[in-house]
N, C-alpha and C positions, 0 to 999 in steps of 0.2 A: 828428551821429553817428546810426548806423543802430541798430534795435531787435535783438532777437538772434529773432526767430524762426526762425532758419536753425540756431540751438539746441536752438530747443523742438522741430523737426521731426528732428532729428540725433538727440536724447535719446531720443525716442519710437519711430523706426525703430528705435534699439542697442538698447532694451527686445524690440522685435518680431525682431530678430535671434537674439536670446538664448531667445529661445522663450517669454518671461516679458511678463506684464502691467507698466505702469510704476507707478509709485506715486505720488500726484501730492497733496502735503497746505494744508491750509489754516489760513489764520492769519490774525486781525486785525491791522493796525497799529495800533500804541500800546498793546497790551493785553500786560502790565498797566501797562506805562508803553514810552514810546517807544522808550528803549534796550535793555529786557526782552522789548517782540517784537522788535525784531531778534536779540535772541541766542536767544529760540528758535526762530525762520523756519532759522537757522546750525545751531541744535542739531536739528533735525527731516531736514535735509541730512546731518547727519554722521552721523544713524543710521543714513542707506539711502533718502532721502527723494530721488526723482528728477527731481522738478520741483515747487517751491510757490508758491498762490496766494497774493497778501497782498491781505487783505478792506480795503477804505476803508469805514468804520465809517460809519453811516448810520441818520439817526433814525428812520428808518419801512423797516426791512428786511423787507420783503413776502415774501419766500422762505425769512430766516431763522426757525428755532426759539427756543426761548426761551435755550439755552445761549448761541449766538453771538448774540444778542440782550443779554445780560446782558454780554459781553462789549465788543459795541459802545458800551453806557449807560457803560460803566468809561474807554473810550478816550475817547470823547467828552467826559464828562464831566473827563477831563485835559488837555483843548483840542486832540484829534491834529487834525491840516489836511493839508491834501493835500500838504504839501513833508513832512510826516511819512512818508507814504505813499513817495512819491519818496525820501527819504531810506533807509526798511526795504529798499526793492528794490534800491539804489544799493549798501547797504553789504553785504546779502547777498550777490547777485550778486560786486560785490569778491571778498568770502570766498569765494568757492564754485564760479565761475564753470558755475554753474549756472542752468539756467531760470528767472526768478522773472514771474511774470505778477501782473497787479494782478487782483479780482474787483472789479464795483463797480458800484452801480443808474447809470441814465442820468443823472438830474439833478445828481449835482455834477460830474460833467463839461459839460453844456449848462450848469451857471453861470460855471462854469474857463474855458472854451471848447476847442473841440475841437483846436484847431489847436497852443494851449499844452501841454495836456495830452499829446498823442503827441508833444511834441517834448521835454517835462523827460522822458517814460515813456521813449523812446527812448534819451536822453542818459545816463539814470541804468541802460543796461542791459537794462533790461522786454521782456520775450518777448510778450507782447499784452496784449488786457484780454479775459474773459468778462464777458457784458453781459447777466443776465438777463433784462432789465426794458424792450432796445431792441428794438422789432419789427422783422424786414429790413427792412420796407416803407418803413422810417422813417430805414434805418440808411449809408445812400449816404455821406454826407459824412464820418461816422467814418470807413467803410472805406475811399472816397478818403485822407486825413490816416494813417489807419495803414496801410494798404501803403504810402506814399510815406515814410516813416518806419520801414519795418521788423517793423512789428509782428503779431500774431496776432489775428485777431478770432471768438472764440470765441461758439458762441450755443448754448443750452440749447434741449433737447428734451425733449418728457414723453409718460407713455406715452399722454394724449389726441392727441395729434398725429397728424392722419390724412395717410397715405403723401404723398400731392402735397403735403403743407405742410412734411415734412419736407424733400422734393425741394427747396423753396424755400431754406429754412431751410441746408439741408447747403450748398446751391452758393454760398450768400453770405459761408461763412463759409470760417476758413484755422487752422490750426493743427491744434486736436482738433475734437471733438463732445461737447459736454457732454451725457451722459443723466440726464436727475433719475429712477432709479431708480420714482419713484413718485410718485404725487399728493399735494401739501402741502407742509411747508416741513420745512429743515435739521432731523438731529436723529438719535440713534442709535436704532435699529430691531434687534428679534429678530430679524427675519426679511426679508432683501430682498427676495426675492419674482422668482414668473417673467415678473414686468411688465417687469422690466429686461432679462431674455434676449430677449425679444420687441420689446423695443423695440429693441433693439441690432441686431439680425438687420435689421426693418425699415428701420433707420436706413443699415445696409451696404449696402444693396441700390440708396441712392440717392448713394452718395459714394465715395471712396477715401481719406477724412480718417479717421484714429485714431477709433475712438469711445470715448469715458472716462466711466465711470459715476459719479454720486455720489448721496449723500442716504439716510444710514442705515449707512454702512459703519463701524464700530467695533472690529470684534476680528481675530485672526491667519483665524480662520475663514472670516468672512463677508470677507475681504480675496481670500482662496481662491478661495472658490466664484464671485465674479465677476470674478476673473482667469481663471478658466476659459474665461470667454465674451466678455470685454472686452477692450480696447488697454490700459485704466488704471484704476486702482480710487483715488480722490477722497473722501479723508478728512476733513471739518472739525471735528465738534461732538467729537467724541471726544478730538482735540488740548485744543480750547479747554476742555472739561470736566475736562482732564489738569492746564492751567494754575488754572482756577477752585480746582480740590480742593485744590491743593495749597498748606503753612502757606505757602511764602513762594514769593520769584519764583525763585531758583536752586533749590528743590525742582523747582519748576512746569519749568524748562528743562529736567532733567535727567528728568524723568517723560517728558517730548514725546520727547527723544531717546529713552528708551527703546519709548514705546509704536512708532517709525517702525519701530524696529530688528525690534520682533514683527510688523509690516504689511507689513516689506519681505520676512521670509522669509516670510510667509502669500500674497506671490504671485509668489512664487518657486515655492509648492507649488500653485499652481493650474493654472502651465505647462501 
């Protein structure tokens, strides 16, 4: 079975048709147990959610903040494995027939093996994986195994990234462009700031791939102002921090559907 990024490029375009940024959210699998992320990955979909990342929970998350960190310790800590993972993308997807892409550091794919892994990611659905943690240089053999399977190979930019590296970086990669908004890890921010309009611009200038910003986006506002200047505005700690606060896990689902529902019309308004 083939991967669906002919999805996540389809979902993305109809956003960019509509005049409107997409809206692209994140979730841990297993958090707060296996079958409660999958129903909010479904419940973040049904508020206006356009495409969702599901995070493979990882003991040393070098990018995350401490919410989706806290988040990862609780899945782990429940034994999620990577057919958890497969499984959240398999059963959303079903429901939703929507984009669902895995996020996920390089090592527990180099222990899975590369060849396994894009071919359960494929089978169960999965529009690609963003990989913030593989260098292009390094990254030949995933992206052989995931185009030949279907899939999206997404790779983070930051705003250190100087023009030629980005050159590199954009032409290696297929789906979007991840922009980290800013220097440091996952986490909700006052202020995003014009390191992201500036990256985004320089980042255009070297591809014709979506570029999608994350790292700090949290309210209907700041959803706004960088759908103004973006393809997609990429939500995580805000979701997981929706789940974390809340008494119980059907509170926690039904807060995520609602916070999408304020993200989706906040870039709807940045049009």
């Amino acid at each position: 079975m083939s991967g669906s990024i002919q999805l996540l490029n389809d979902t993305l375009a109809k956003a960019k048709a509509d005049n409107r940024a997409a809206l692209i959210a994140y979730l841990p699998a297993g958090f707060p147990t296996v079958d409660g992320g999958i129903e909010a990955v479904k419940a973040v979909f049904d508020g206006g959610a356009d495409i969702v990342e599901v995070g493979l929970p990882h003991s040393d998350p070098v990018l995350d903040g401490p919410v989706i960190q806290t988040a990862d310790d609780i899945a782990l800590r429940g034994g999620v494995k990577i057919a958890d993972v497969m499984r959240t993308v398999r059963e959303a997807f079903e429901a939703t027939g929507k984009p669902v892409l895995v996020m996920t550091y390089w090592n527990p794919i180099d222990r899975y093996g590369v060849e396994r892994f894009t071919e359960e990611l494929a089978a169960a659905g999965g529009a690609g994986c963003i990989l913030p943690d593989l260098p292009v240089q390094e990254s030949a053999k995933w992206r052989e195994h995931a185009e030949k399977h279907g899939l999206a190979t997404v790779f983070v930019v930051a705003p250190s990234s100087q023009d030629a590296r980005l050159a590199t970086i954009t032409a290696a990669g297929s789906g979007f462009v991840y922009a980290a908004s800013l220097m440091g890890v996952t986490g909700t921010r006052e202020s995003v700031g014009e390191q992201a309009q500036d990256l985004v611009r320089r980042t255009r200038a070297t591809t014709s791939l979506p570029v999608c910003v994350g790292l700090g986006v949290s309210n209907p506002e700041q959803a706004a102002e960088v759908a103004a200047f973006s393809d997609g505005v990429i939500v995580g700690s805000a979701f997981v921090k929706r789940m974390l606060d809340a008494p119980d896990e059907a509170a926690g689902i039904a807060a995520v559907r609602e916070l999408a529902g304020d993200l989706a019309r906040g870039v709807r308004r940045g049009a």
